[in-house]
C-alpha positions as CSV (number, residue, x, y, z in Angstrom):
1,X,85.3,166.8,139.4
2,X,84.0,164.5,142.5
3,X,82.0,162.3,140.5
4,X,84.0,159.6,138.8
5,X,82.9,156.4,136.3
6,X,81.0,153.7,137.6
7,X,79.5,155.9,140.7
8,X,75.8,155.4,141.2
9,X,74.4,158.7,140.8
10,X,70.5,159.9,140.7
11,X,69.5,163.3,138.8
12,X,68.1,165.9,140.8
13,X,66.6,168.0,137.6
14,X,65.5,168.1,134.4
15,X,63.7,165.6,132.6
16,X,64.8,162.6,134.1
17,X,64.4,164.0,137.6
18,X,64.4,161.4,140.1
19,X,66.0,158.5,138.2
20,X,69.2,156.8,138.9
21,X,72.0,155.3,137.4
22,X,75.5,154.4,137.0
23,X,78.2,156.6,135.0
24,X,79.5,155.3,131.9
25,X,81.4,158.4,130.8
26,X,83.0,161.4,132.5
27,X,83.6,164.8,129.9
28,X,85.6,166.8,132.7
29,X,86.0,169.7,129.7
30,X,82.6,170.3,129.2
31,X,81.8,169.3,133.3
32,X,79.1,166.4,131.8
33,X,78.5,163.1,132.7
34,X,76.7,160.2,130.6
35,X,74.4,158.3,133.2
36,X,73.3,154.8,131.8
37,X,69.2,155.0,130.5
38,X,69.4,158.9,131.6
39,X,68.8,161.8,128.8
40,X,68.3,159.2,125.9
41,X,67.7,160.6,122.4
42,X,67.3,159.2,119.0
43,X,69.4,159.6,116.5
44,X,68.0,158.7,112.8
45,X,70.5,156.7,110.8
46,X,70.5,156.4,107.2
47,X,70.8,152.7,105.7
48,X,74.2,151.6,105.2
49,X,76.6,148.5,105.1
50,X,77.2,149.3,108.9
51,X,73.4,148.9,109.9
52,X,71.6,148.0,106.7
53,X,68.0,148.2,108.5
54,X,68.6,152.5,109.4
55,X,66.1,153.8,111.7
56,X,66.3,155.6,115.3
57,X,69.0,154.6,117.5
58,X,68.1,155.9,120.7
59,X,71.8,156.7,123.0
60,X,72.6,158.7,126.3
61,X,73.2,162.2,126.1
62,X,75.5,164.3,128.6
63,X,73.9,165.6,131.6
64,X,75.6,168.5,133.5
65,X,77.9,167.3,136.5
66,X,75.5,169.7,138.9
67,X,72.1,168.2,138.0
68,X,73.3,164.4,139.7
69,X,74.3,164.2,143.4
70,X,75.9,161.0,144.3
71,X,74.3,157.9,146.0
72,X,75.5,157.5,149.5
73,X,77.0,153.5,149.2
74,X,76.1,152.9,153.2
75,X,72.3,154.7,153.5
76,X,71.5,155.0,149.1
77,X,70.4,158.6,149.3
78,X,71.3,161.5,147.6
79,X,74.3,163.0,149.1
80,X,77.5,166.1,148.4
81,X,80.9,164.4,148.0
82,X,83.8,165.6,150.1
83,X,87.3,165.0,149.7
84,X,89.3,163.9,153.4
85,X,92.7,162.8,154.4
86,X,93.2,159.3,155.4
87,X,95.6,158.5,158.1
88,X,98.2,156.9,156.0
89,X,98.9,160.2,153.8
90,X,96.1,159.1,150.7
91,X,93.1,161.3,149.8
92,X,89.4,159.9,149.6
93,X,85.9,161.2,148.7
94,X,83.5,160.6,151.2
95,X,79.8,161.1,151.6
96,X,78.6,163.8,153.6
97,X,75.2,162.5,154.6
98,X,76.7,159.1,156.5
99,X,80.8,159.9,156.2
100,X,81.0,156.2,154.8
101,X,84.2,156.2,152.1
102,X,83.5,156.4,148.3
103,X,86.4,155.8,146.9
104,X,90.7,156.9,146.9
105,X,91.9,160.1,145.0
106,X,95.1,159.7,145.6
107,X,97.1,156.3,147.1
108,X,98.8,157.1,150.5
109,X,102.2,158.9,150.7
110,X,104.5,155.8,151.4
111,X,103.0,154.4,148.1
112,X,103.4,157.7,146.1
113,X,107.3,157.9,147.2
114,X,107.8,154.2,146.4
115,X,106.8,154.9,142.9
116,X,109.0,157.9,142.3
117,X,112.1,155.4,143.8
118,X,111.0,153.2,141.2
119,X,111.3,155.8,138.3
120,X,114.5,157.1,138.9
């Protein structure tokens, strides 16, 4: 999955079409992401020790990975995430509308080795 936590996101369908936010959970399983103040519901709780007043609680629901498209960081529009090569070995996502870099997948080769030297 190309879209990890704390990516700015904005949802492209549904309900909450056209609204952005930021991810607070990833479910790779189920390909879902929770957005912050996107798909909210109410839940009704019962009165108990725990929350002694009951009532609606409203929380996030999971939104399907392919109704979001990330936020390009550089131009802030709505963009497809690639995955490159750097040129010291590493793997980053990058955003296909501007190329700017959104992040690493993977730390660069030299760093990679050094750790398997360390746990031998």
């Amino acid at each position: 999955m190309r879209i990890k936590v704390g990516d700015t996101v904005k949802v492209i369908t549904g309900d909450d079409r056209g609204e952005s936010g930021k991810v607070v959970r990833v479910l790779t399983t189920k390909n879902k992401v929770v957005v912050e103040g996107i798909n909210k519901v109410y839940k009704h709780v019962k009165r108990s020790q725990k929350n002694p007043q009951g009532g609606r609680l409203s929380i996030e629901m999971p939104v399907h990975v392919s109704n979001v498209m990330l936020l390009c960081p550089t131009t802030g529009q709505p963009t497809k995430v690639g995955m490159r090569k750097t040129a010291d070995g590493g793997k980053e996502r990058f955003a296909k509308v501007s190329g700017a870099a959104a992040g690493l997948v993977t730390p660069p080769a030299s760093k990679r080795i050094a750790d398997r030297k360390k746990k031998s």
